[in-house]
Structure formats: C-alpha cells, structure tokens
C-alpha positions, -999 to 999 in steps of 0.1 A, spaced: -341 313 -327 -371 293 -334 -394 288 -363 -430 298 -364 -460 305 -385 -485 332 -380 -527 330 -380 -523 345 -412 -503 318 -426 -470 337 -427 -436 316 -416 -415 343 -394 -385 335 -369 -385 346 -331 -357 353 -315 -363 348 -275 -337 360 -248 -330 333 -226 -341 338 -185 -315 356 -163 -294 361 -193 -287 395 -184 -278 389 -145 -253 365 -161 -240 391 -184 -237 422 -156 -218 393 -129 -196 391 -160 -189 424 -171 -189 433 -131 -156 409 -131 -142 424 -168 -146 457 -151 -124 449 -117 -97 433 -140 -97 463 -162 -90 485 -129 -59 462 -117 -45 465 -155 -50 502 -152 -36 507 -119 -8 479 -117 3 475 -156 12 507 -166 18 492 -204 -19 488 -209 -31 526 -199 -22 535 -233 -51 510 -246 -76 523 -221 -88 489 -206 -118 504 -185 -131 525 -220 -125 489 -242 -149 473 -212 -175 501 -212 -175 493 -251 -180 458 -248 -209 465 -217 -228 492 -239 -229 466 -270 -244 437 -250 -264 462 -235 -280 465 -270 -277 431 -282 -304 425 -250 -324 448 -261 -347 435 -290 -364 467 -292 -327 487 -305 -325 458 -330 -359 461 -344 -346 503 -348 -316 492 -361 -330 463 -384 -359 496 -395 -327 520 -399 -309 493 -424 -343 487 -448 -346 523 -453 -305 522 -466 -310 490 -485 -346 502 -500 -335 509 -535 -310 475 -531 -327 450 -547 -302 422 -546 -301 430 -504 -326 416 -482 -336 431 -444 -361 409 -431 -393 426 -418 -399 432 -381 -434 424 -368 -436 452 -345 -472 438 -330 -451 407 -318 -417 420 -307 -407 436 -273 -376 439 -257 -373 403 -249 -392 390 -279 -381 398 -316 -405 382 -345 -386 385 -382 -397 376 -415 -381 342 -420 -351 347 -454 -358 320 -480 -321 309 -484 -291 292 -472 -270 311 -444 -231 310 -463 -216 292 -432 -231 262 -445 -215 243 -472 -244 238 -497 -252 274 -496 -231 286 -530 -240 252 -547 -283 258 -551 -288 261 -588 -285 294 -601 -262 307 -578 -234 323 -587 -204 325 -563 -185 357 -572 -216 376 -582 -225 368 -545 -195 380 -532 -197 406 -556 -229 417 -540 -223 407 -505 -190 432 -506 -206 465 -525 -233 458 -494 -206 458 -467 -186 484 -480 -220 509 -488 -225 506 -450 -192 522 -444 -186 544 -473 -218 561 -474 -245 553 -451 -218 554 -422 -238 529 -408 -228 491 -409 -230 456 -397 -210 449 -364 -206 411 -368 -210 402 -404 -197 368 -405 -206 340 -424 -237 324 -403 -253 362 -403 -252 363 -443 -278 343 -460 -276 331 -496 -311 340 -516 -326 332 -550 -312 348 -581 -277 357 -561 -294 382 -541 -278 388 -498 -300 381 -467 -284 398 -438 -297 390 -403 -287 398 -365 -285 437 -362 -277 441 -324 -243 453 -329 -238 482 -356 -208 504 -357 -217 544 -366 -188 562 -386 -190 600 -391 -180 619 -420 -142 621 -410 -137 585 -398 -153 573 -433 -127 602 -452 -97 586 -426 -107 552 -438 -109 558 -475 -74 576 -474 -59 542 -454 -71 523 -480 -53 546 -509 -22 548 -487 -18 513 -482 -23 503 -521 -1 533 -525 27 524 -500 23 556 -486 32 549 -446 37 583 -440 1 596 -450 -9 564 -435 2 577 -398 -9 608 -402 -48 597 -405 -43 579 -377 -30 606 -359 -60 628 -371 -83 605 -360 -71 604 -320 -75 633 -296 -44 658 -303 -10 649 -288 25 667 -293 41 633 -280 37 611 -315 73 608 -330 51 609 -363 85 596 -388 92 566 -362 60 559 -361 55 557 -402 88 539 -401 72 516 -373 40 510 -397 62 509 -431 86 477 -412 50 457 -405 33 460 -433 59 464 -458 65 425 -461 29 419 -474 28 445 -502 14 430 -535 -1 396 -521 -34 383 -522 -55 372 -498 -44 335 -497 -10 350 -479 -20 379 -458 -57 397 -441 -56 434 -448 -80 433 -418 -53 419 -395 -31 443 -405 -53 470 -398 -58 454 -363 -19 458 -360 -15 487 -369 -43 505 -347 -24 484 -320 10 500 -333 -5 533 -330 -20 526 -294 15 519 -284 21 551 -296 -2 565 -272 -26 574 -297 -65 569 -281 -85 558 -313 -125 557 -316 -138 526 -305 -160 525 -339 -124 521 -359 -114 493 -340 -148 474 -346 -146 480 -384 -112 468 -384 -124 439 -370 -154 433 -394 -130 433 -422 -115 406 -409 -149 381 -409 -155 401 -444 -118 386 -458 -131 352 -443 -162 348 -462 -141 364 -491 -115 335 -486 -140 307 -485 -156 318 -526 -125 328 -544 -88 321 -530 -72 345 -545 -95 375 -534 -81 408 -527 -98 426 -505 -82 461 -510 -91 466 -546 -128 463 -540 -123 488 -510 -108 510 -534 -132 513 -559 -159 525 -531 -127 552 -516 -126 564 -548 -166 565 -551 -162 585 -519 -139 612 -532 -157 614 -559 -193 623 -541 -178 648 -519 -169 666 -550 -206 670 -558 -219 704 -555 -247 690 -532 -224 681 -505 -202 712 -513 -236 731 -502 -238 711 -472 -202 709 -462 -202 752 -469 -237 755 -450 -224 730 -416 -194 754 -416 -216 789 -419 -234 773 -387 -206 769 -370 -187 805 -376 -221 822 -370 -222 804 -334 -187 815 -329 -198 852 -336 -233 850 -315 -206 840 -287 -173 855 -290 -186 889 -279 -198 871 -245 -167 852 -240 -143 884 -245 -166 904 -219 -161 871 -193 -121 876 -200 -118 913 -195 -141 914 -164 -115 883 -149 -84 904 -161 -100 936 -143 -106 917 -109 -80 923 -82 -83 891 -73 -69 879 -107 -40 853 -108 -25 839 -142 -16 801 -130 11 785 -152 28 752 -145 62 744 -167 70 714 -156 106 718 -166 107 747 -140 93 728 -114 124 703 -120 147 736 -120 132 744 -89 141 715 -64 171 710 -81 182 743 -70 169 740 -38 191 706 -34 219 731 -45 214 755 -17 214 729 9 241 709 2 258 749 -2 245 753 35 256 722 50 290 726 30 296 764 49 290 748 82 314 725 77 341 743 67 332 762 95 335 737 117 367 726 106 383 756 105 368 770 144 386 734 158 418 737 141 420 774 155 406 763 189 434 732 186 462 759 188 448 784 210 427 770 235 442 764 268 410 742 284 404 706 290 418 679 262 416 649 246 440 626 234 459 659 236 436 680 220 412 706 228 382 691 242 362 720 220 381 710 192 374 675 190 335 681 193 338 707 164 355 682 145 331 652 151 301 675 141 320 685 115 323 648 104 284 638 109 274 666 86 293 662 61 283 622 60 246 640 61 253 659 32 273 629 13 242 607 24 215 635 10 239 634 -24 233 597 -27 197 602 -26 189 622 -52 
C-alpha cells in the first residue's frame, strides 16, 4: 500500500498488485492441487477432510483477493451494512481510480491495533473499543450474514472518539440463514454444556449421512471440551475449540461448509485482539448476547411473513411440478422396457459367499468320488498295477489328492 494525495487535495491509499503476482500464485496452487490428489488417492485418512474441495477454497479466495474490482463490491456491500454504524468506519473507494489491479481508498485517520500506541491516543478507551470492535464482528455474522474473512489486529484501525476502521475486504465469508441459526445454537450449547445438541447442529449442517454414531460423537465432543468449561480467555480460545471440534466432526465423516470453517477461524484472530485489551475476556458471553438478539428477531412478525411467504414459494413450485413428475413415473412404469435396479450391498456379499459354498460343494463331490471309484477299482480290477495296486486306482487317488489341496488352497483364500 502506498500513500497518496489527490489534485483535489484529498490523502487516499492505493493498494497496487505486484507484477506476475498471479503466475506465482496459479504455479503454487498448481503444486497444492497435485499434493491434494496424492493425499486423496494414497492417504485414505484425509478423504474424509476433502483435500482437493479445501484447495479449490483456498484457489477461489486468492482468486478474489487479486481482484481489486470484487474488493471495491465487497468494501461497497460492507458501507451499506455499517451505514447507520456510526462508531464503524469503511473507507470510501474511488471508483474513477481503481481497476482490478489498482484499488484507491480513503486513507482512516487512526492507528491500526497491531501497533502498540494504538489504545494509548488520548481519549481512547480500550474496552469501549473492544466493545465496539466485537458488536461489529459479531453483526456481520448474526445478521448481515456477511463478515470479515481476516479480521486480525493489523486490519482493525483505532479512530477518534473510540470509533473502528476496518480495512482489507478481499476475503469475506457469506453465511445463510441456517448456518447463522447452527452457529447461534453452538454458542447456547457450549455455555450450556449441552454436547448433545452441540453434535446435532453439526450434523444438520453437513450433507445427510446414516453413518454418524451421533451419542459417540457427543461423547467425543463432551471429553474435548469438557476440561475448559467455565474459564476465561487467559486459559483457553473458544475459537480453537471450535476448530477442534469441526475437525472431530470431519473425522466423523461429516463434510462441513467451507464458510464454517473460515468463521471458526476468524474467532480465533477476534479472541487475539480480545486477549491483547482485557485478559480476562470471555469471548462466549459477548457471542451470546448477539445468539440471543438472533432468536429474538426471528420471532418478529416480519420475518415470520418472510419465513411463511419463502415456504408458500416453495410448496407452490412443488405443486406446478408434481403433476409432471408423476406423469414421467407412470409412463416409465408402463414401458416394457422397464427395470427396477436395486443394489443391497449386503446381498451382493450373500451372493459370492454362496457361490464359494457351491464350489467348494462341487469340488468336495468329486472327491469323494474319486476316492470311493479307486477303492472299488483297488479290489476289483484285474489290469496293470502299481506298488501292487491298480494302476486306475492310484491315478483316481492322486486326482483325488490335487483337488482336494485345490479346494483346501481356494479355502485359504477367502
């Protein structure tokens, strides 16, 4: 970033992507991307955290961080939030300047908080700033669904008057209505000690599976976090433990939204910048006043109306359809070339297992056979011997032997 000052007088900041920056960044991700594949294909303990999905992630957000015209949107998207914020600042973009390698900002009178000096300008009042700087973060994710992908302390600017400067918008998270609900419920079941309600958002939140053991995995959650219940921040990061947990539950084989994962991580530079003003901060019971904020507004008969009216949309597309979809099912029921495919897999293993049966079965008649045609032949037969034997008897006999060390060697197998 560099400083600058327009004709008119104006001091603004430009942000200027560096040459070849992005031919760096695509060799790079091209190498992420070929480890991802031999994690995938040779570590079968990491499918269940979807390496190739976590490096598309990571590719699509540098993607937008090079892009100066997304971060102008998103920097546009965050003053209309913040408008009736007064103690928040979004610089202003210059739109006539910026491009997508070029990005001019209005240049925040303050003091970023990752220097030292920042919370001692006169004035300034440390836990009203971190009073301010939290009901700002936690706004972006409890009601606009919209919020600040790296919020750490060198983003965050310290203003006159106790008032937030936020800066660098090229990585935002988006949650929707159920992933904000999911988060606010987390939040009441961890201050709650409720592991049980705690799985089951997680399990809400992940594409459906029959295979979560949903009381070992509470039990699981209740063992890790259990030891930290009722300490402040100076001896544990509810962001970490979030972290763990969506890593317990990935080890459960739960696929969560990549969006959960980056807000998990956020809290973690949020409990940072909370660490460095008061020691003692507590994260969780400023996240719980805005969960119960949440509850509270979806009780308003507004959003009732909205929630009642998205719903009415969706039934009356079912209708429009459904008569459609049943006239597709009968006319495939009435063809004659109609086959109903089902695949048990339980009856696939009944099925070779049987077959095994049958030919050991076979193999164990023909032996028998064998055995009892050369001890006949031995007392009968008045041909050519061996040892004393019937020649026809002892080549029963040996056949007799190799198949049954066929059908021994066949048993082994299996």
């Amino acid at each position: 970033m560099h400083l600058a000052r327009l004709k008119n007088g104006e001091r603004v900041v430009v942000k200027v992507q560096r040459p070849r920056v992005a031919d760096t960044i695509r060799e790079d991700v091209g190498v992420l991307y070929f480890l991802a594949g031999l994690l995938e294909k040779y570590v079968p303990e990491a499918k269940i955290f979807n390496p190739l999905a976590v490096v598309d992630e990571f590719a699509r957000t540098l993607d937008f961080e090079t892009n100066f015209v997304i971060e102008a949107n998103n920097i546009r998207r965050f003053q209309e939030n913040f408008i009736k914020e007064p103690n928040i600042k979004i610089p202003k973009v210059y739109d006539e300047f910026s491009g997508r390698k070029v990005l001019v900002l209005e240049e925040l009178e303050g003091i970023p908080l990752s220097q030292k000096n920042a919370l001692d300008q006169e004035g300034i009042n440390p836990e009203s700033v971190l009073r301010t700087g939290l009901r700002c973060y936690l706004k972006m994710v409890f009601t606009d669904g919209l919020f600040h992908g790296d919020l750490h302390a060198g983003n965050m600017f310290v203003l006159p008057n106790n008032r937030i400067g936020l800066i660098d918008f090229g990585v935002i998270g988006r949650l929707n209505r159920k992933t904000q609900g999911a988060i606010a419920n987390m939040f009441v079941a961890l201050a709650s000690e409720d592991y049980d309600r705690f799985a089951y958002e997680y399990i809400d939140l992940a594409p459906y599976t029959d295979q979560v053991d949903v009381d070992l995995f509470a039990r699981d959650l209740r063992d890790m976090i259990a030891p930290y219940y009722g300490l402040t921040l100076k001896h544990v990061n509810v962001g970490k433990l979030m972290m763990n947990s969506a890593a317990l539950a990935s080890r459960y084989g739960l696929r969560l939204p990549p969006e959960l994962i980056m807000f998990c991580k956020s809290i973690i530079s949020i409990e940072g910048m909370g660490r460095v003003i008061m020691k003692d901060f507590n994260f969780l019971i400023y996240a719980l006043e805005f969960a119960a904020e949440l509850v509270q507004s979806r009780a308003e008969p507004t959003k009732i109306l909205r929630d009642i009216s998205s719903v009415g949309r969706d039934v009356n597309s079912l209708m429009a359809s459904l008569p459609r979809q049943i006239k597709q099912i009968m006319l495939r029921l009435s063809s004659p070339d109609f086959v109903l495919k089902t695949q048990i897999h339980e009856i696939e293993n009944l099925r070779v297992t049987t077959k095994n049966a049958a030919n050991t079965m076979f193999l164990g008649v023909i032996v028998a056979s064998l055995v009892l045609s050369a001890a006949i032949l031995h007392i009968w037969d008045q041909g050519p011997t061996i040892a004393g034997m019937s020649a026809i008897s002892v080549i029963n006999y040996v056949l007799a032997i190799m198949l049954a060390g066929l059908a021994f060697i066949n048993y082994l197998k299996k």
